[in-house]
N, C-alpha and C positions, 0 to 999 in steps of 0.2 A: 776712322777712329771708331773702335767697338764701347760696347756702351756694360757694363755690368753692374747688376743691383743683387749684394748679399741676401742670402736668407734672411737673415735679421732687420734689415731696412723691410723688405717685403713683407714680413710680418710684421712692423709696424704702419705702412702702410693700410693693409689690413682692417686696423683697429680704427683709421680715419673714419669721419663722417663720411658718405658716397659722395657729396658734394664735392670735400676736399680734395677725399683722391684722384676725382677727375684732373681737379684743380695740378695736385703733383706730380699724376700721370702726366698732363701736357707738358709741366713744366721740365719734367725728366727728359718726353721726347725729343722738346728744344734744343738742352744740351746734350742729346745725341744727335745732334744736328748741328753742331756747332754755336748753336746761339748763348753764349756766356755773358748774355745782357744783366744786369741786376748782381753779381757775384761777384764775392767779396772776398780776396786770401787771408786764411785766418793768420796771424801772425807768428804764433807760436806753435805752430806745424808747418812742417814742408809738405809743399805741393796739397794740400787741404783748403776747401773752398766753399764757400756757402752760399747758399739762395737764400732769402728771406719769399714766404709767402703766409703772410700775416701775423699770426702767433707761433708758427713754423717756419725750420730751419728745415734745408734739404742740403746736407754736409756730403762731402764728394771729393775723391782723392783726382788729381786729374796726373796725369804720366804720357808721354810721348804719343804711346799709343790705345789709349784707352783711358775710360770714366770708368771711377766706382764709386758705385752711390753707397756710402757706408752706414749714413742714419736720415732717419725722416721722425725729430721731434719737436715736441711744443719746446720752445725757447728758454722755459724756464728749467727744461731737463736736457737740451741738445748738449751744451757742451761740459755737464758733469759726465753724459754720456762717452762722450766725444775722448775722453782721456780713454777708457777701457778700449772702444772698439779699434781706434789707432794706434795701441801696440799690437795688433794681430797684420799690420798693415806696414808699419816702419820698416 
């Protein structure tokens, strides 16, 4: 299972604390690893899936054969987000 993170997640990444992003980076590696421990299908998306790490969300499309990390936001902006970047996606 290949693993892909848009330009836009990356660049929100980016703007994390360095703390964090260690934080998100492992979490990402994880589930390119297959560990989808803590993740949660969001309801009103297909195939759309969340991590929770603390006051962030790590939103992620998953499909047969591949991850795509689509957003890396604080919680209180992930899924206003979360409508725009998933029409580039459906």
């Amino acid at each position: 299972m290949s693993l892909k993170i848009i330009p836009a997640a990356k660049k929100q990444i980016k703007k994390l604390p360095r703390t964090l992003q260690i934080v998100v980076g492992n979490r990402i590696r994880g589930l390119g690893a297959r560990d989808f421990s803590g993740s949660k299908k969001l309801t009103s998306y297909k195939d759309v899936y969340r991590v929770r790490i603390g006051y962030y969300r790590i939103i992620y499309i998953l499909r047969a054969d591949i991850i795509c990390i689509i957003l890396v936001a604080h919680r209180r902006d992930a899924y206003k987000k979360l409508a725009t970047y998933y029409r580039h996606f459906a």
